[in-house]
N, C-alpha and C positions, 0 to 999 in steps of 0.2 A: 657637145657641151650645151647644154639646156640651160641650166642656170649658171652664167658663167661668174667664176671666181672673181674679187676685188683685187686687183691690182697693183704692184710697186712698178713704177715708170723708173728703172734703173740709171737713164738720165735724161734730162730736160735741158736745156739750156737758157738761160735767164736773156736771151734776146726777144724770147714774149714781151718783154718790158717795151721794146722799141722795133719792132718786125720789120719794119719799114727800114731799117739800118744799114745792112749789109744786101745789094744787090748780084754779090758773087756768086750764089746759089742758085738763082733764079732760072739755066740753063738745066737744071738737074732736078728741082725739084718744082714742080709749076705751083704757081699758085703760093709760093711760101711769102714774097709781100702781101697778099692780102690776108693773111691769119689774121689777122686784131689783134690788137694790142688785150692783154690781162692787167689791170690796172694791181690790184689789189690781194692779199693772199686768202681772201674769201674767194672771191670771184675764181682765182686758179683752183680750187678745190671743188667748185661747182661744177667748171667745166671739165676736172677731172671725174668728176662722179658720173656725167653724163656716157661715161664711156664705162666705167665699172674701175676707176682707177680710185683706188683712195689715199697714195699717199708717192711721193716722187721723191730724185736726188736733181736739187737745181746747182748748175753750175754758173758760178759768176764769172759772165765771159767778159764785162768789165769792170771798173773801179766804182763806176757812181751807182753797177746795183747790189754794190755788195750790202748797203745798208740795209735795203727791199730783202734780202736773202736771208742776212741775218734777223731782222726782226720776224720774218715769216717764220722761222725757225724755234725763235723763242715762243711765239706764238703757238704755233704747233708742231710742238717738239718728236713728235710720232708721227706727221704726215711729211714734212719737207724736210731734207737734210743736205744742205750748204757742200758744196763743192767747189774747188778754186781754178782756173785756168793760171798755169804757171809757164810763167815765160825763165828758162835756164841759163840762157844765155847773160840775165842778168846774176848769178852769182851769188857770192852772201849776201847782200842786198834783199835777194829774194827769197831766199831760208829766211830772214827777219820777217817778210811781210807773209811767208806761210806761218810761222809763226804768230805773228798779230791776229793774219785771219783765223789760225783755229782758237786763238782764244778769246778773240771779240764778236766773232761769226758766227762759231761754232760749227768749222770747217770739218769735214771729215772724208776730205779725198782728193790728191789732187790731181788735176787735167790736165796730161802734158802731150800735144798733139804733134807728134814730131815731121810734117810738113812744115809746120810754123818756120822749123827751125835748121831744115835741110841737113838734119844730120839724126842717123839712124840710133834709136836706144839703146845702142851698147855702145854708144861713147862716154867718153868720159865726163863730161858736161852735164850727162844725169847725172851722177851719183850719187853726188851727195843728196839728191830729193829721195833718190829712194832709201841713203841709210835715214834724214829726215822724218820719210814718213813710217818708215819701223818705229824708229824712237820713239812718234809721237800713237802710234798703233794704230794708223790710218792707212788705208788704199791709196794707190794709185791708179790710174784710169790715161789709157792712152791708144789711139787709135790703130785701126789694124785694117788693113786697105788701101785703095785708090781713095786719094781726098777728093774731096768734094767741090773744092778750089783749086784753078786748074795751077797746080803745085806738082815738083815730080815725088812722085810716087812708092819712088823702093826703098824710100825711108821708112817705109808704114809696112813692109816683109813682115807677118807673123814670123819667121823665124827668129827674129831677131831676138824675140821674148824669150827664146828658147835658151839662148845664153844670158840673160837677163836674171831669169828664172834659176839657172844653172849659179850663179855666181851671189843671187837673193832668194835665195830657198823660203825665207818666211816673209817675204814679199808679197802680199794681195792684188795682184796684178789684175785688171781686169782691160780687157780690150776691149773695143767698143768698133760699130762700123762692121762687124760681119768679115772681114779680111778678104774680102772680094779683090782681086780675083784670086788671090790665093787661098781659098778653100781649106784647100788638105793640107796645107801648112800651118795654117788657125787648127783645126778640128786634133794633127798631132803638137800640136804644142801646146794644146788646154789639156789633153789625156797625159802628159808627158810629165806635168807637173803638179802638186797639190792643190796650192794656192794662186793658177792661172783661171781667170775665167772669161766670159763673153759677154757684152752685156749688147744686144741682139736690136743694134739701133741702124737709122737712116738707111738701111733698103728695105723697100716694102717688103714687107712678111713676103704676096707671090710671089719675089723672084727669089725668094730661098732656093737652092741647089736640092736635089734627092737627100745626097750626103752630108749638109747641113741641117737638114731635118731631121734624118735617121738619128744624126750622133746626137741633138737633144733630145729625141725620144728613147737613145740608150745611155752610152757610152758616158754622154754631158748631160745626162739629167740632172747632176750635181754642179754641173759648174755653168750653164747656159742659162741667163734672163731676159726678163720681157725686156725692153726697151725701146725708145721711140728716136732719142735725141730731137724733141720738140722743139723749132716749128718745121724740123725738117720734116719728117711724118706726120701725119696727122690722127689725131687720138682716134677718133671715131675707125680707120681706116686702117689703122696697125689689128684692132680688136676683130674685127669682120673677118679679113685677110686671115689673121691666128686662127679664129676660128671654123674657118672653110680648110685649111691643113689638119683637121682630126687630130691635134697632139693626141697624144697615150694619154687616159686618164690616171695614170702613176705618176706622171709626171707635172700635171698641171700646176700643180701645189708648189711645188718647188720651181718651176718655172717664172710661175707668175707673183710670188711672194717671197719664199724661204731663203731662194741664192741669193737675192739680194740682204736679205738679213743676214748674210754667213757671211758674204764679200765683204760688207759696209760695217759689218758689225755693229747691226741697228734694228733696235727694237722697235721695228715700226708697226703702225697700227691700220690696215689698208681697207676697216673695214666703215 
C-alpha cells in the first residue's frame, strides 16, 4: 500500500485527556505515561491526521470527560463518535445515565469490559444493556482476551459471545483486544454470527497470529477493523506494523473504514 487509505480508529479511549492517570498498564505497554496529553478536539484530529486517520470512536472512560467528548462530537459530528464505559453492576441507575449519555453526548456504543466486573457476559447482569442498547439502535463493545490489568481472565473467553450472540441475534456486538489467547475462539465466533465483530485494538498489529490475519484477509473481511484502543497503541505504530502485513487489497477499504460504519452505524467522514 503506496498511498495509504484514511482511517476510522474503531476505538480510542478518552484517557488522552489525563495519560498520566492510570499507571496499571505501564508493565504491558511501555511508554504509555509519556503519550501527552491531547488537550483539545483540534489538536486530536491533527495528530490523527499525522498517521492517516481521519476520524475515531472516543470512549468516555470517565465522568469529567464526558463533556470533552460530547462537545468534540457535536463539533464534528463525522470525525469522533462518543462511546460510554458502562459499569452493570450498578443497575437501572445505569440504564438512566446510558440513557442521559446518548442523549446529551451523543453516545452511540456502549463499553462494557467484563474484567471490571469478574463475571463473564452471559450473565445476567448484562442484559438488560444489551436489550438497552437494541432499543436505542446502538452497539455494544466489549473486550475479548487477557486484560491488560492484571485481573483474571476467563471472564473475557470469546466464547462467551457465542451464546450472547445466540440468545441477541440483532445485537452489534463488537469485541475488541484481539481475544488473545483465544484465537480460534474470537475468529469462530465472529464467522458464526452476523452482527459479531472485531475491533483489532491493544496488540500491536506484529504480534497478530497467521490465523488472525488470514481470517481478516478472508473469511472477516466484513467484520474485522482497524483499531488502536489509544493510548495503548500508538497511532503512528499501529499504521507501520498494518502495513508491513501486506493486507489483501480487497480488503483494505473495509478494514480501515466501511466495518466500522456498519458496526456503529456511522456515517463517518475519514477523509
Amino acid at each position: 500500500m503506496t498511498d495509504r487509505i484514511r482511517a476510522i480508529d474503531s476505538l480510542v479511549n478518552s484517557t488522552f485527556l489525563d495519560p498520566a492517570g492510570d499507571s496499571s498498564l505501564s508493565y504491558l505497554f511501555k511508554g504509555i505515561e509519556q503519550r501527552g496529553a491531547i488537550e483539545t478536539p483540534e489538536q486530536l484530529l491533527e495528530v490523527l491526521d499525522q498517521s492517516d486517520i481521519g476520524a475515531c470512536v472516543i470512549s468516555i472512560m470517565q465522568p469529567d470527560h464526558a463533556e470533552w467528548v460530547g462537545r468534540a462530537h457535536q463539533q464534528f459530528p463525522d470525525k469522533i463518535l462518543p462511546a460510554m464505559i458502562v459499569n452493570p453492576l450498578n443497575g437501572y441507575d445505569e440504564i438512566r445515565k446510558v440513557v442521559d449519555y446518548c442523549e446529551r453526548y451523543g453516545v452511540r456504543c456502549l463499553r462494557i469490559p467484563p474484567f471490571r466486573y469478574l463475571l463473564p457476559p452471559t450473565d445476567r447482569v448484562y442484559w438488560p444493556f444489551y436489550v438497552k442498547a437494541m432499543e436505542l439502535e446502538i452497539a455494544v463493545s466489549m473486550n475479548a482476551g487477557m486484560p491488560g490489568p492484571r485481573r483474571p481472565g476467563w471472564v473475557q473467553n470469546p466464547l462467551f459471545y457465542d451464546e450472547v450472540a445466540y440468545h441477541f441475534p440483532d445485537l452489534r456486538l463488537i469485541m475488541t483486544h484481539c481475544g488473545q489467547p483465544w484465537i480460534e475462539e474470537a475468529i469462530s465466533t465472529i464467522a458464526h454470527w452476523d452482527h459479531v465483530y472485531m475491533s483489532c485494538t491493544s496488540v500491536a498489529p506484529k504480534y497478530w497470529t497467521p490465523s488472525f490475519l488470514q481470517f481478516i484477509n478472508t473469511r472477516g473481511r466484513l467484520k474485522m477493523m482497524f483499531g488502536t484502543e489509544y493510548p495503548t497503541i500508538p497511532w503512528p505504530r499501529a499504521r507501520d506494523e498494518i502495513e508491513a502485513l501486506s493486507l489483501r487489497e480487497t480488503v483494505v477499504d473495509d478494514f480501515f473504514v466501511e466495518n466500522a460504519c456498519r458496526a456503529y452505524r456511522w456515517q463517518a467522514d475519514p477523509s
